[in-house]
C-alpha positions in Angstrom: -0.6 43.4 -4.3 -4.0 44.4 -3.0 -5.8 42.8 -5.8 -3.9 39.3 -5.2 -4.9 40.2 -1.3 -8.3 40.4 -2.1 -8.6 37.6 -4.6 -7.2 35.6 -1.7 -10.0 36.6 1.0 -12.7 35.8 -1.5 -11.4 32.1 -2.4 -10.6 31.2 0.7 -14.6 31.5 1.9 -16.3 29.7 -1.5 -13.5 26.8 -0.9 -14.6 26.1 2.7 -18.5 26.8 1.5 -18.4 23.6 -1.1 -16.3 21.7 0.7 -19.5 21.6 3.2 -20.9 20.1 0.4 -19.3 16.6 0.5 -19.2 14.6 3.7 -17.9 11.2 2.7 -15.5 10.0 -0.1 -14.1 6.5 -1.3 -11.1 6.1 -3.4 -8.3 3.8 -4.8 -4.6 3.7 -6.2 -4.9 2.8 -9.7 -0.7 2.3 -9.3 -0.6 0.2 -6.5 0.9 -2.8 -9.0 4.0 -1.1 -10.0 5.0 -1.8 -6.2 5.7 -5.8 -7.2 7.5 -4.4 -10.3 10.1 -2.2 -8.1 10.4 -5.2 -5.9 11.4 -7.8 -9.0 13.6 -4.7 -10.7 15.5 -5.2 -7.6 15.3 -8.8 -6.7 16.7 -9.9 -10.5 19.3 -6.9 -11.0 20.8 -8.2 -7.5 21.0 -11.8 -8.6 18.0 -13.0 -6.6 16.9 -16.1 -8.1 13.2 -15.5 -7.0 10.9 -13.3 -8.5 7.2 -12.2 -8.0 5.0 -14.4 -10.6 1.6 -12.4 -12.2 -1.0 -12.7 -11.6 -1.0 -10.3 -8.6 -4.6 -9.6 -6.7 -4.6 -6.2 -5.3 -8.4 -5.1 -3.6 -7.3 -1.4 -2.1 -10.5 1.0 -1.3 -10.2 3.7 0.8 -13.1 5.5 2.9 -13.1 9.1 4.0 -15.8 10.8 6.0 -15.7 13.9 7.4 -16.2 14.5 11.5 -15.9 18.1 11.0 -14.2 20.5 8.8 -10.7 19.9 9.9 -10.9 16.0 10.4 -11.6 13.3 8.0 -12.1 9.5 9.7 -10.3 7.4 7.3 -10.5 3.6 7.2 -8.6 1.5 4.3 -8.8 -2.0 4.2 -6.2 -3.8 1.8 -5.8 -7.6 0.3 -3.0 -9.1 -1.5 -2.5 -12.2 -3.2 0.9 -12.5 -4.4 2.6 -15.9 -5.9 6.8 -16.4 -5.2 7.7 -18.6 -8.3 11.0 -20.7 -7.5 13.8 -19.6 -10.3 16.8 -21.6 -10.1 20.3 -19.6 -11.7 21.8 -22.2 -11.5 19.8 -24.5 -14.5 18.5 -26.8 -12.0 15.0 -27.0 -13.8 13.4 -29.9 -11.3 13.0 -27.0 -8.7 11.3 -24.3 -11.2 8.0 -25.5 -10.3 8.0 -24.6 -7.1 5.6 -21.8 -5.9 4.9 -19.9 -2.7 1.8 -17.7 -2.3 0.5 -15.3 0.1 -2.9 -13.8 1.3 -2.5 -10.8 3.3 -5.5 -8.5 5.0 -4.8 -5.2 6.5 -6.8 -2.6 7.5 -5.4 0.6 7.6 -7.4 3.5 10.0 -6.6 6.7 11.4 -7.2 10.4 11.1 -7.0 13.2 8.4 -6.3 16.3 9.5 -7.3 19.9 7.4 -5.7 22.8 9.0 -7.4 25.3 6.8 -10.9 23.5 7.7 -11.8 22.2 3.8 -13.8 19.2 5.0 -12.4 16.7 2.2 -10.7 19.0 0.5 -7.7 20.4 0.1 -4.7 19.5 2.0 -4.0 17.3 4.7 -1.8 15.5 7.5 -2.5 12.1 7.8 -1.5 9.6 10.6 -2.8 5.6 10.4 -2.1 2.5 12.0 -2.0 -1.0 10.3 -3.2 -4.1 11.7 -3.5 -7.5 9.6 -2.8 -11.1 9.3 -1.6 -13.4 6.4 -0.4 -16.6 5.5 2.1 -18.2 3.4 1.5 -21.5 1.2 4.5 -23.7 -0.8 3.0 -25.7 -3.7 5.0 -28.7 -5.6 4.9 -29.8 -8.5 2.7 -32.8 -7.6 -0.2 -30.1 -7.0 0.8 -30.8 -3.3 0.8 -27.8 -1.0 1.4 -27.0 2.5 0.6 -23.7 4.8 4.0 -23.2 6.4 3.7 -19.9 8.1 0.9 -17.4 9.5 2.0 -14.0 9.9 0.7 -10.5 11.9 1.4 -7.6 10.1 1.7 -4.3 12.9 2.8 -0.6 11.5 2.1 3.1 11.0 1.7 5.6 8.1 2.3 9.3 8.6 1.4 11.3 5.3 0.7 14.7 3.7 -0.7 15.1 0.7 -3.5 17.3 -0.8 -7.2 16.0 -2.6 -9.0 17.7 -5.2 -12.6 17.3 -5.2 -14.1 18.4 -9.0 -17.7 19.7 -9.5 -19.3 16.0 -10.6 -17.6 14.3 -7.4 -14.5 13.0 -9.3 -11.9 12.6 -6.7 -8.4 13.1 -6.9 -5.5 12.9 -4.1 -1.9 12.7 -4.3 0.6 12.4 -1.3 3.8 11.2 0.1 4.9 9.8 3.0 6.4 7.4 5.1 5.4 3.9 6.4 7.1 0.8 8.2 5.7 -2.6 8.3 6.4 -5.0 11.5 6.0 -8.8 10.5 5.5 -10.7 13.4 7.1 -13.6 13.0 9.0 -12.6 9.8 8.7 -15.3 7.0 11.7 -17.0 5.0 11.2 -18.8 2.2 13.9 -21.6 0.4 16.7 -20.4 -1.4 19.6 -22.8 -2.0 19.0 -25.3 -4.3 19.8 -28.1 -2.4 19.7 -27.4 0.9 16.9 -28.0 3.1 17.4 -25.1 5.7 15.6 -21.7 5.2 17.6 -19.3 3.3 18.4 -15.8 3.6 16.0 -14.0 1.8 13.1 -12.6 4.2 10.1 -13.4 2.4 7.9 -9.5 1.5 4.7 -10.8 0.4 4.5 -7.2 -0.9 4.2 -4.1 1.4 1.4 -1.9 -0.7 1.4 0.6 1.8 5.1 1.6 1.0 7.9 0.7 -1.7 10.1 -1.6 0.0 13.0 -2.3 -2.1 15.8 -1.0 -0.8 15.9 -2.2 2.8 15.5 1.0 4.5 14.6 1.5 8.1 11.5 2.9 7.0 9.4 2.4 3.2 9.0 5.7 1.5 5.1 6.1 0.3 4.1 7.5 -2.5 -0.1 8.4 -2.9 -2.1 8.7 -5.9 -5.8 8.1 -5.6 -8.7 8.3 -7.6 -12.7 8.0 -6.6 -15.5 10.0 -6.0 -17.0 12.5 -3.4 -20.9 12.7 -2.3 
């Protein structure tokens, strides 16, 4: 038991000693596209007839510099391009061309906090706020389209996870979490085949800061990022 004791005091020192070393840190989620996949898993096995239609743009880098040994400033902004693709169940094939796509920016900032003072290492509590704005476009088949809603997107992120920094700089974190999304107004899209009024299916054009799929109160986050530490 004293040896493990003393094994302990010596480690803790050398991690706080490298983790001096590294002061700022940018990373992505190489998974972040699954998210659309949950999303249609969902939307299909519950007898949605709209899915979301590849290719989906994803540009996600995240920036981590450290204030001090026990807070990181973290700044994340986010883009996605999704495209809604129109498919009838019930055969009517005049209305399968139809598309809707979204752009989306957030930006995603807050604070990471160390409490055993590992600069970017180690592990972390994590709170952020979301800010961002989007838009939603229908296209026919015609080539015609039409802008026929801009939205705000307003929400938080609490997190704790933990980040391994390796001796080249190679950069690996994991975390989970939760987040909720505000969108301000919220966006419908078309769903009955022939009925002109907006149908009941909220339009997502994709939450990547948390799996939304199965209309909780809140989206639970899951965090794996890779990138590199200087």
């Amino acid at each position: 038991m004293k040896k493990i004791f003393l094994i302990l005091l010596l480690t803790i020192p050398t991690i706080n000693i490298n983790a001096a070393e590294e002061r700022f840190s940018f990373q992505t989620k190489p998974f972040l596209y699954f998210i659309p996949v949950f999303q249609n898993f969902v939307l299909m096995t519950g007898g949605a007839d709209n899915v979301w239609e590849p290719p989906i743009i994803i540009l996600d880098i995240e920036f981590q510099y450290s204030l001090n040994n026990k807070i990181n400033l973290f700044i994340n902004p986010a883009f996605a391009q999704g495209f809604w693709k129109y498919q009838p169940i019930n055969g009517d094939v005049n209305k399968a061309m139809d598309y809707y796509s979204s752009n989306c920016l957030d930006l995603v900032t807050g604070l990471l906090y160390r409490p055993f003072g590992t600069g970017l290492r180690g592990m972390y509590l994590g709170a952020f706020t979301v800010i961002g704005w989007g838009y939603v476009t229908h296209a026919w088949p015609t080539n015609d389209t039409e802008k026929i809603a801009d939205f705000l997107n307003l929400g938080f992120i609490t997190e704790i996870g933990y980040e391994w920094i390796f001796n080249n700089g190679f950069t690996i974190t994991i975390g989970t979490g939760i987040s909720k999304l505000y969108q301000i107004p919220k966006v419908s899209i078309i769903t009955t085949v022939n009925s002109p009024e907006i149908g009941n299916y909220m339009y997502h054009y994709g939450n990547i800061h948390g799996l939304h799929f199965l209309n909780l109160p809140i989206d639970p986050r899951i965090k794996f990022s890779i990138g590199y530490s200087f």
